[in-house]
MINU-666233 format. One record per atom (N, C-alpha, C, O): x, y, z; residue in three letters. Coordinates in steps of 0.1 Angstrom, whole numbers, plus 5000, padded with zeros to 4 digits. Atoms other than C-alpha are relative to their C-alpha. Last residue first. Example, Ala and Ser with C-alpha at 12.3 -4.5 7.8 and 13.67 -1.06 7.14 Angstrom:
BEGIN
499149895000Ser
513749895071Ser
499250115008Ser
499750225009Ser
500949885000Ala
512349555078Ala
500950125000Ala
501950125007Ala
END
This chain:
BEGIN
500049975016Unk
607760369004Unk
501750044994Unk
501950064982Unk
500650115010Unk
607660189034Unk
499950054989Unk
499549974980Unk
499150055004Unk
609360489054Unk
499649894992Unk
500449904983Unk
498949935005Unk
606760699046Unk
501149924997Unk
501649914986Unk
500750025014Unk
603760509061Unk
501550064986Unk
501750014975Unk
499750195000Unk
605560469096Unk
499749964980Unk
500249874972Unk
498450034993Unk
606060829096Unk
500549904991Unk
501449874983Unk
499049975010Unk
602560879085Unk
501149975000Unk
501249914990Unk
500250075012Unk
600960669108Unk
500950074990Unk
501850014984Unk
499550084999Unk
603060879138Unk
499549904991Unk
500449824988Unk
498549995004Unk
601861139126Unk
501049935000Unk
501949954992Unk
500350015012Unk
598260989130Unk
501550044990Unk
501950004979Unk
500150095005Unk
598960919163Unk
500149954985Unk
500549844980Unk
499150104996Unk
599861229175Unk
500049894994Unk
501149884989Unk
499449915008Unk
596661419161Unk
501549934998Unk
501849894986Unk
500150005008Unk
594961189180Unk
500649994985Unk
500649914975Unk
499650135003Unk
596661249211Unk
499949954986Unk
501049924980Unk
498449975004Unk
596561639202Unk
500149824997Unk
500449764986Unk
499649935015Unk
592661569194Unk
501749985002Unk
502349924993Unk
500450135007Unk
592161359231Unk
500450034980Unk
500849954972Unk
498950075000Unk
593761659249Unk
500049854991Unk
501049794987Unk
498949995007Unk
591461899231Unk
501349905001Unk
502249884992Unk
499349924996Unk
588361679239Unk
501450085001Unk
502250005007Unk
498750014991Unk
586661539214Unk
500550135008Unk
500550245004Unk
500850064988Unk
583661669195Unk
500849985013Unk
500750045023Unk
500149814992Unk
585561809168Unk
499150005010Unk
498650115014Unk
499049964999Unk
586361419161Unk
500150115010Unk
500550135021Unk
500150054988Unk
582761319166Unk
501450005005Unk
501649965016Unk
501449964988Unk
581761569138Unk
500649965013Unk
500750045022Unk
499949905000Unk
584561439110Unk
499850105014Unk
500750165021Unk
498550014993Unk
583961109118Unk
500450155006Unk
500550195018Unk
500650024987Unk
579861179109Unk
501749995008Unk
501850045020Unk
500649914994Unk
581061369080Unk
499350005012Unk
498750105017Unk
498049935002Unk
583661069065Unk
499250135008Unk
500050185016Unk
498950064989Unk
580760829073Unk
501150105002Unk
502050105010Unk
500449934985Unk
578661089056Unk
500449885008Unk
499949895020Unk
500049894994Unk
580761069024Unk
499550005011Unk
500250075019Unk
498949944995Unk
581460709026Unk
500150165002Unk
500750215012Unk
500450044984Unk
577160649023Unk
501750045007Unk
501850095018Unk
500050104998Unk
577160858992Unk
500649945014Unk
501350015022Unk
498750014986Unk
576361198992Unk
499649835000Unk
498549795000Unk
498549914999Unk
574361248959Unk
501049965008Unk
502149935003Unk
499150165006Unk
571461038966Unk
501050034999Unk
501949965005Unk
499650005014Unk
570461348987Unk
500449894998Unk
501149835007Unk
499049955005Unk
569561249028Unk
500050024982Unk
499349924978Unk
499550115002Unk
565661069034Unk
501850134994Unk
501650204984Unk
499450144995Unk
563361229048Unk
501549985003Unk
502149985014Unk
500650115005Unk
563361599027Unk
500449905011Unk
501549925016Unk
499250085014Unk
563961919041Unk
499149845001Unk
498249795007Unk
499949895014Unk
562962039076Unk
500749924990Unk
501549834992Unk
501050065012Unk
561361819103Unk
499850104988Unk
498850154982Unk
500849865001Unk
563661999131Unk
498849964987Unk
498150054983Unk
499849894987Unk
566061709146Unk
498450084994Unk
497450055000Unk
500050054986Unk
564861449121Unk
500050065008Unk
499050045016Unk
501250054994Unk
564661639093Unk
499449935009Unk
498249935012Unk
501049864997Unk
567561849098Unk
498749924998Unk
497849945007Unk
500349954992Unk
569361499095Unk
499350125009Unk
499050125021Unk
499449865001Unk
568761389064Unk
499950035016Unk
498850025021Unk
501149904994Unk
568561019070Unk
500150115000Unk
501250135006Unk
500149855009Unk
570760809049Unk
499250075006Unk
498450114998Unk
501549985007Unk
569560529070Unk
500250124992Unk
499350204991Unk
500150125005Unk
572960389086Unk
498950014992Unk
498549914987Unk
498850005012Unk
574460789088Unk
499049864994Unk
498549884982Unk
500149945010Unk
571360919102Unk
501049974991Unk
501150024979Unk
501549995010Unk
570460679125Unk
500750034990Unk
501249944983Unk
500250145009Unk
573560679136Unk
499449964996Unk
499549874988Unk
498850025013Unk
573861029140Unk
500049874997Unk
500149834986Unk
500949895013Unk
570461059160Unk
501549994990Unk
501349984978Unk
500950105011Unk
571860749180Unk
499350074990Unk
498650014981Unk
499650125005Unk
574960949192Unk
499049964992Unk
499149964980Unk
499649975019Unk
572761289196Unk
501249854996Unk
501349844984Unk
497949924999Unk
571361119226Unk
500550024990Unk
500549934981Unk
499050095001Unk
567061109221Unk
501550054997Unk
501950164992Unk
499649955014Unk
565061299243Unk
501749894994Unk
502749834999Unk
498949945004Unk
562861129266Unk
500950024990Unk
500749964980Unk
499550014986Unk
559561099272Unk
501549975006Unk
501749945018Unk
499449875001Unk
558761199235Unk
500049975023Unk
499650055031Unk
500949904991Unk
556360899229Unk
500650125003Unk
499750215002Unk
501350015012Unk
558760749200Unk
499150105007Unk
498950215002Unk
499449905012Unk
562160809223Unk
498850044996Unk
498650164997Unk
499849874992Unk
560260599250Unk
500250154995Unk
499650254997Unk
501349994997Unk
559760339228Unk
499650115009Unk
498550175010Unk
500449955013Unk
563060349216Unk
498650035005Unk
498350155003Unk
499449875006Unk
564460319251Unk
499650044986Unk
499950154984Unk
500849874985Unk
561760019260Unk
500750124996Unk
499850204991Unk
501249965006Unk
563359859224Unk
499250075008Unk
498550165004Unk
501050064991Unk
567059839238Unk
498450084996Unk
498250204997Unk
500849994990Unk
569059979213Unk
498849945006Unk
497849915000Unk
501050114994Unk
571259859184Unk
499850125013Unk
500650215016Unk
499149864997Unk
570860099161Unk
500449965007Unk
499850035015Unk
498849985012Unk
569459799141Unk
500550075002Unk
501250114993Unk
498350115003Unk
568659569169Unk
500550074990Unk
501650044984Unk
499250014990Unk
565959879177Unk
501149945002Unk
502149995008Unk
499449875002Unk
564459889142Unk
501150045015Unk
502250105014Unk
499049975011Unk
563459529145Unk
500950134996Unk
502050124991Unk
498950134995Unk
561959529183Unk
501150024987Unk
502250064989Unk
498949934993Unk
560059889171Unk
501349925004Unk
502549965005Unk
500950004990Unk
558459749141Unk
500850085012Unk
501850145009Unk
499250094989Unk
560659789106Unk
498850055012Unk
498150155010Unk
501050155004Unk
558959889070Unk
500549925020Unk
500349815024Unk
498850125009Unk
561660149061Unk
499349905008Unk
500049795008Unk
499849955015Unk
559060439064Unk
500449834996Unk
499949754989Unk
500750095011Unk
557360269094Unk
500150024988Unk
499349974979Unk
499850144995Unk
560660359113Unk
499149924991Unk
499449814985Unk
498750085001Unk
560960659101Unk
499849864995Unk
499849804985Unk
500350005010Unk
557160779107Unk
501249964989Unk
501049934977Unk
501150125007Unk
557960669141Unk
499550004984Unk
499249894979Unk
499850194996Unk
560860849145Unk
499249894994Unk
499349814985Unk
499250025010Unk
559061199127Unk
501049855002Unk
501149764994Unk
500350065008Unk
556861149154Unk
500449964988Unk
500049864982Unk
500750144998Unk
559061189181Unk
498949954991Unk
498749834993Unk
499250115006Unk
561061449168Unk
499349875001Unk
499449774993Unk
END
């Protein structure tokens, strides 16, 4: 993955200091990322990938194209990175969730 980073980064024209304030991370941890001396936390590989359309199989595994389909527009994979970090959660954090959102409806209900 570590070269596909750097080949990223000088896709969209950015140095490591500038591409770093844009995920934001500390530029020694990117630099680190780049060399492959540590692996990077699937958080900033999804936020990469949502704020850069980035396909992600090419990042992880350097399959498919760069850059995501024009197709999916940037609320689709906001709505498939939510999606992800949802079913991520822990079950008691989903009921809460889950809870909450029933409680938006409720609220949303009687206003109409």
């Amino acid at each position: 993955m570590k070269n596909r980073l750097i080949l990223l980064r000088e896709t969209l024209g950015y140095n490591q200091s500038q591409f770093a304030k844009l995920i934001p991370l500390v530029r020694a941890s990117l630099s680190r990322f780049e060399r492959g001396e540590r692996e990077m936390p699937d958080y900033y590989v999804e936020l990469i990938c949502v704020k850069f359309n980035v396909n992600k199989e090419w990042l992880l595994h350097g399959e498919g194209e760069m850059f995501a389909p024009p197709n999916e527009s940037e609320q689709e994979i906001a709505e498939k990175f939510l999606l992800h970090k949802i079913h991520q959660l822990p079950e008691d954090c989903k009921k809460e969730l889950l809870n909450f959102c029933i409680r938006l409806l409720k609220a949303e209900s009687k206003n109409f």
